[in-house]
C-alpha positions as CSV (number, residue, x, y, z in Angstrom):
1,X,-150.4,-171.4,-1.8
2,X,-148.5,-171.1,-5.2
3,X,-150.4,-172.1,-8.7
4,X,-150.5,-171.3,-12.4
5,X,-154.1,-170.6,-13.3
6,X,-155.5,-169.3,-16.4
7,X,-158.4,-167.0,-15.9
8,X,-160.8,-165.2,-18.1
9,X,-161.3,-161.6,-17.3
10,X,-163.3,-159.0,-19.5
11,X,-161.4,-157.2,-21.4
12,X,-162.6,-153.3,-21.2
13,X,-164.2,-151.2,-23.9
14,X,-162.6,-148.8,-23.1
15,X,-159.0,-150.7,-23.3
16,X,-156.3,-148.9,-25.3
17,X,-153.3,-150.3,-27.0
18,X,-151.8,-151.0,-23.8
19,X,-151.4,-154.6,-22.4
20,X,-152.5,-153.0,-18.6
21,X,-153.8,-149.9,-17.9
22,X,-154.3,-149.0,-14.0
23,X,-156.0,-145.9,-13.5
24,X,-156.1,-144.4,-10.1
25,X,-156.5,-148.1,-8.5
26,X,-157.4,-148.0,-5.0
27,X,-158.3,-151.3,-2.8
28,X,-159.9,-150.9,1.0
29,X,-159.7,-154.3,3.0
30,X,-162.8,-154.4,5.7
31,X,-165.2,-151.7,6.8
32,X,-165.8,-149.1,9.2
33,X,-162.9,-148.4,11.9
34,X,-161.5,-151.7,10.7
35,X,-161.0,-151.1,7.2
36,X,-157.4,-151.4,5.4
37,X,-156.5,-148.9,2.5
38,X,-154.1,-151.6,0.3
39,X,-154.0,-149.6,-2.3
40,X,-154.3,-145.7,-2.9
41,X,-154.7,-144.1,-6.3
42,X,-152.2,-146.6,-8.5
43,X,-151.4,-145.5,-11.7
44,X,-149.7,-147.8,-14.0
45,X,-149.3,-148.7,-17.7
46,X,-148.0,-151.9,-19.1
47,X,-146.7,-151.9,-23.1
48,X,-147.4,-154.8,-25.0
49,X,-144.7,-157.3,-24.8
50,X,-142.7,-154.9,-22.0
51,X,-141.0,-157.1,-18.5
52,X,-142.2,-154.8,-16.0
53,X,-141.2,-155.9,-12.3
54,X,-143.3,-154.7,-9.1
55,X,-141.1,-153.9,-6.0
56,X,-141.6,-153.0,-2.9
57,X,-141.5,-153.9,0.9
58,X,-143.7,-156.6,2.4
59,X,-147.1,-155.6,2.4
60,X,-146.9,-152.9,0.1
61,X,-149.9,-154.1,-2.0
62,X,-147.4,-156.0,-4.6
63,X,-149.8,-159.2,-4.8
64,X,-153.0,-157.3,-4.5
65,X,-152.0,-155.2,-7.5
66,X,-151.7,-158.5,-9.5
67,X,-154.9,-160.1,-8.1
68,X,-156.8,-156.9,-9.4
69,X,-155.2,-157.2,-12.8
70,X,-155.8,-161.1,-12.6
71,X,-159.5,-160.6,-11.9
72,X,-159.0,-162.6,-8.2
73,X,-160.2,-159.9,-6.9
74,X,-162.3,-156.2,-8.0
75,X,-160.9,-152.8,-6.8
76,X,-162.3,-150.7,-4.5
77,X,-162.3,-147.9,-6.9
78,X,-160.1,-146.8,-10.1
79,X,-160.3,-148.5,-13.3
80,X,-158.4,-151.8,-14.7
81,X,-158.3,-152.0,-18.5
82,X,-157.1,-155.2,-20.5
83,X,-156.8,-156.1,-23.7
84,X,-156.4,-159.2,-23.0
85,X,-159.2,-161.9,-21.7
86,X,-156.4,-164.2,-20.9
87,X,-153.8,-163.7,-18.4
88,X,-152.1,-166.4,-16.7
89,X,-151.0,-166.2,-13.1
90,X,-147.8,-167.8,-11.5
91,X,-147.1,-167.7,-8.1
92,X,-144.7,-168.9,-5.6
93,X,-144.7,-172.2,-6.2
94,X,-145.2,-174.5,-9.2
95,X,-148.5,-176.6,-7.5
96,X,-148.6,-178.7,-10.3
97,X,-151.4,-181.4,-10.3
98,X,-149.4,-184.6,-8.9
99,X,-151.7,-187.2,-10.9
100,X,-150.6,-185.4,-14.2
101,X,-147.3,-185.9,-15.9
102,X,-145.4,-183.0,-16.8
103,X,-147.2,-183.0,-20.4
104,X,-150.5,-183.1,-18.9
105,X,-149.7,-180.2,-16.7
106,X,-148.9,-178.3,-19.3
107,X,-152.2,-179.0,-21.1
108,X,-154.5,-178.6,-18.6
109,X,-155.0,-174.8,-19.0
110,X,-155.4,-175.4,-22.8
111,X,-158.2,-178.8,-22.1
112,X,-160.2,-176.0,-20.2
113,X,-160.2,-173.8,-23.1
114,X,-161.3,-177.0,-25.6
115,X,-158.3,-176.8,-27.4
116,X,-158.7,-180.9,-28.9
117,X,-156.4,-183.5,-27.7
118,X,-153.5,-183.7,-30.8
119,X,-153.4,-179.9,-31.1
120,X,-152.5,-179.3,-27.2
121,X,-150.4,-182.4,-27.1
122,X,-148.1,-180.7,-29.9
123,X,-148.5,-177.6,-28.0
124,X,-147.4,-178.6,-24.6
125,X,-144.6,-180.7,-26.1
126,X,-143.7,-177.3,-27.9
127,X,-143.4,-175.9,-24.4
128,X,-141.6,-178.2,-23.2
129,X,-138.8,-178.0,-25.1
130,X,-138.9,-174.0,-25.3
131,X,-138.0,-174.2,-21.0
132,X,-135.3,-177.1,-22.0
133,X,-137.7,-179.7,-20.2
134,X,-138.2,-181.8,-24.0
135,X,-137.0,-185.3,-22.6
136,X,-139.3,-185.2,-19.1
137,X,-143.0,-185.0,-20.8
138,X,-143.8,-188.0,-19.6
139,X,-142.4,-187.5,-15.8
140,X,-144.8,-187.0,-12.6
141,X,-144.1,-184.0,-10.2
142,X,-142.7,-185.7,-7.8
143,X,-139.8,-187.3,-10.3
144,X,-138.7,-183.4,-10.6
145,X,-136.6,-181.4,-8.9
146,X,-138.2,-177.8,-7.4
147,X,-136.3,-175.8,-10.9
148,X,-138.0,-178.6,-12.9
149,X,-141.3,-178.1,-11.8
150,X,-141.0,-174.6,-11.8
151,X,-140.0,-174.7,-15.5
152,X,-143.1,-177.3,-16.3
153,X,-145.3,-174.4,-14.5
154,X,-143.6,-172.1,-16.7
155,X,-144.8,-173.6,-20.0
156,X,-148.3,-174.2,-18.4
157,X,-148.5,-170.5,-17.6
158,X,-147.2,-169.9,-21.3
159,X,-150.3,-172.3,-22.4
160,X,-152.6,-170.2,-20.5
161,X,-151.8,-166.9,-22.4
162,X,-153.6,-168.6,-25.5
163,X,-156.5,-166.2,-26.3
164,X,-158.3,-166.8,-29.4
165,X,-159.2,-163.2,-29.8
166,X,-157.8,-161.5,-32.8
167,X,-155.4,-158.7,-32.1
168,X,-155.0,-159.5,-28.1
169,X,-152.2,-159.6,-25.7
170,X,-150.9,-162.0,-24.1
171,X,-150.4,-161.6,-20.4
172,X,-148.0,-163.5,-17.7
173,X,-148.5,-162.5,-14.3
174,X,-145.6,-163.3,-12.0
175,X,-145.5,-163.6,-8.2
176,X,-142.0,-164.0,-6.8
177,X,-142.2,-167.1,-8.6
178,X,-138.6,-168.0,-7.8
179,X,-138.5,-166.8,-4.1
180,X,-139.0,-170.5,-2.9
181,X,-135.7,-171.9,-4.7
182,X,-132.3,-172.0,-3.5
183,X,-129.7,-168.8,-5.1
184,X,-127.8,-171.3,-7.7
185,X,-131.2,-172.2,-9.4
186,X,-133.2,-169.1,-9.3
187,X,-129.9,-167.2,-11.1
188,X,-130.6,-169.8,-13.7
189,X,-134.5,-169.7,-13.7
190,X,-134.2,-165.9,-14.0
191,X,-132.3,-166.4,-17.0
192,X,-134.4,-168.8,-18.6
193,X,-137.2,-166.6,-18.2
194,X,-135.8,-163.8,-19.9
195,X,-135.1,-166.4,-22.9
196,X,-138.1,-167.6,-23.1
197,X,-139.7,-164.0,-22.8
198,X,-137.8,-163.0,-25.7
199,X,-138.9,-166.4,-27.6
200,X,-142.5,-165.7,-26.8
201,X,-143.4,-162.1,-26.2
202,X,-146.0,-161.7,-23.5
203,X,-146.4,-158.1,-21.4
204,X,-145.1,-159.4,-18.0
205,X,-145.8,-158.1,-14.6
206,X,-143.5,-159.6,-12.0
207,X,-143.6,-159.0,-8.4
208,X,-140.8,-159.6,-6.7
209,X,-139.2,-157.6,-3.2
210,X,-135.7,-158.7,-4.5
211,X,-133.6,-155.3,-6.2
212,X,-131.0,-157.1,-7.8
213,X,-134.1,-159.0,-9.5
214,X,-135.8,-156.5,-10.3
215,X,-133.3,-154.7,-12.2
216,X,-132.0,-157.8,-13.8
217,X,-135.4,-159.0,-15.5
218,X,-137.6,-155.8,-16.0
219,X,-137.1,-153.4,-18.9
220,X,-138.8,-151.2,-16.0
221,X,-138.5,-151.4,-12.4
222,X,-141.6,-149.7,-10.4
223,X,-141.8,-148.5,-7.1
224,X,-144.7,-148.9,-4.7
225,X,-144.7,-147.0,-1.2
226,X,-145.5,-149.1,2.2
227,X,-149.3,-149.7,2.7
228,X,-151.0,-148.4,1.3
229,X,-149.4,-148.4,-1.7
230,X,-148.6,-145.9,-4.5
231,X,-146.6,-145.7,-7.5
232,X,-143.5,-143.6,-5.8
233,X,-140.9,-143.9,-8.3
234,X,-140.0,-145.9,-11.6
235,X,-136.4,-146.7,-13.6
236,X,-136.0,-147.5,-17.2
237,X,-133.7,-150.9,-16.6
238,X,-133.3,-151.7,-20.1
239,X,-130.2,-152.6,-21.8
240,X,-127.9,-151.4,-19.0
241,X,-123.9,-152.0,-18.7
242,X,-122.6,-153.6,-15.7
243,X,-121.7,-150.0,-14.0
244,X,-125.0,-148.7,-14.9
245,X,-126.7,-151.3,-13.5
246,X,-124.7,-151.2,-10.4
247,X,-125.6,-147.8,-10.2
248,X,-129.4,-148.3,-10.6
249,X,-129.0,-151.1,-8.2
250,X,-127.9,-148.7,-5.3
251,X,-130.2,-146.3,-6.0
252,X,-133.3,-148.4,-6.2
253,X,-132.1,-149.6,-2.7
254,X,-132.0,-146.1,-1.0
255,X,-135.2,-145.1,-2.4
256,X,-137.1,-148.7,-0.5
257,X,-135.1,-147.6,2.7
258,X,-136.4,-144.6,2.1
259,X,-140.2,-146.0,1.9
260,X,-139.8,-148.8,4.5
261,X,-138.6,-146.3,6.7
262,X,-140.8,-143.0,6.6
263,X,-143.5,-146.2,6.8
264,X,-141.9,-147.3,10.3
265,X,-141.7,-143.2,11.6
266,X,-145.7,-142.8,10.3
């Protein structure tokens, strides 16, 4: 199931300037002999404002590493700071609410959080045009093409970072949220993303078990080893020339062989 929530999670006291903080993170699935270690001592910081992509091999732990951050669900053991009470989740698909126009998509996340009627209407339209979507406000899901609705979910997820707190961060959580589209529009989506990132500013974490997507949206690219899943490795991806990128591109991709296969001889 694919959806843009917005979700309030306490932010911790003992949250520092960081957008994330994970703090030797584990999650255990089950009990006794049936139990599943997820996740085993994850350590990871997110900067404000910093596009930080998750990768790894299926069932690694990528999506249960955003659920904890989320607040979908509590870890086993570790610590999760925010300091943010805000974040917004995107998933797979766009599941946008089919009796809403495009408009009241967008200001549903921003109804819940009493924001009155003319100030999210301006808001939404805002969004709107900021993913190129101005002229469609007023257009049901099913008028859209899957790019289109992805984008709408886009600006509803961008509504859902509003936090009235002085001082916080905003926070878009991301998973694989163009893995459902076909190549063409993704290579487009991925650039609008990065646009409206810069427009907007939010710490990202996006989850993806594409390299070439990786490296082309994060500013960092993180590692996790197969279940259960630890920070194994990280590049700084930011600002690269084509060559370099190349390069990073290759390496990233021996280092997953690498995990997906000591995984399979385990």
């Amino acid at each position: 199931m694919t959806m843009t929530v917005a979700l309030d999670v306490s932010a911790s006291d003992t949250a520092t300037d960081a957008a994330v903080t994970l703090s030797g993170v584990q999650k255990v699935f089950g009990h006794g002999a049936r139990a599943v270690t997820a996740l085993d001592g994850v350590d990871l910081t997110v900067e404000p404002g910093e596009f930080v992509c998750l990768l790894g091999a299926s069932g690694c732990g990528k999506t249960t590493v955003l659920n904890l951050i989320a607040g979908l669900d509590r870890p086993t053991g570790g610590d999760i700071a925010l300091t943010t009470t805000r974040p917004a989740v995107m998933f797979q698909e766009a599941a946008l609410m089919p009796w809403l126009t495009a408009s009241g998509n967008v200001e549903l996340p921003l109804r819940l959080a009493g924001v009155k009627k003319p100030a999210r209407r301006e808001r939404a339209a805002e969004l709107l045009n900021l993913v190129r979507l101005g002229g469609v406000g007023d257009k049901r899901p099913h008028e859209l093409s899957g790019g289109m609705r992805q984008r709408v979910a886009l600006a509803r997820a961008l509504a859902s970072t509003v936090d009235a707190d002085e001082g916080a961060v905003s926070l878009l959580l991301m998973d694989e949220p163009f893995s459902a589209l076909d190549a063409i529009t993704r290579d487009v989506l991925q650039g609008e993303l990065l646009r409206v990132w810069r427009a907007t500013g939010p710490a990202v974490v996006f989850v993806t078990h594409d390299v070439r997507e990786a490296v082309r949206l994060g500013q960092r690219v993180v590692l996790l080893s197969s279940r259960p899943g630890r920070v194994v490795r990280e590049w700084n991806v930011n600002g690269l020339s084509g060559v370099e990128e190349a390069r990073v591109i290759d390496d990233v991709n021996a280092r997953l062989r690498e995990v997906i296969s000591s995984h399979a001889a385990a």
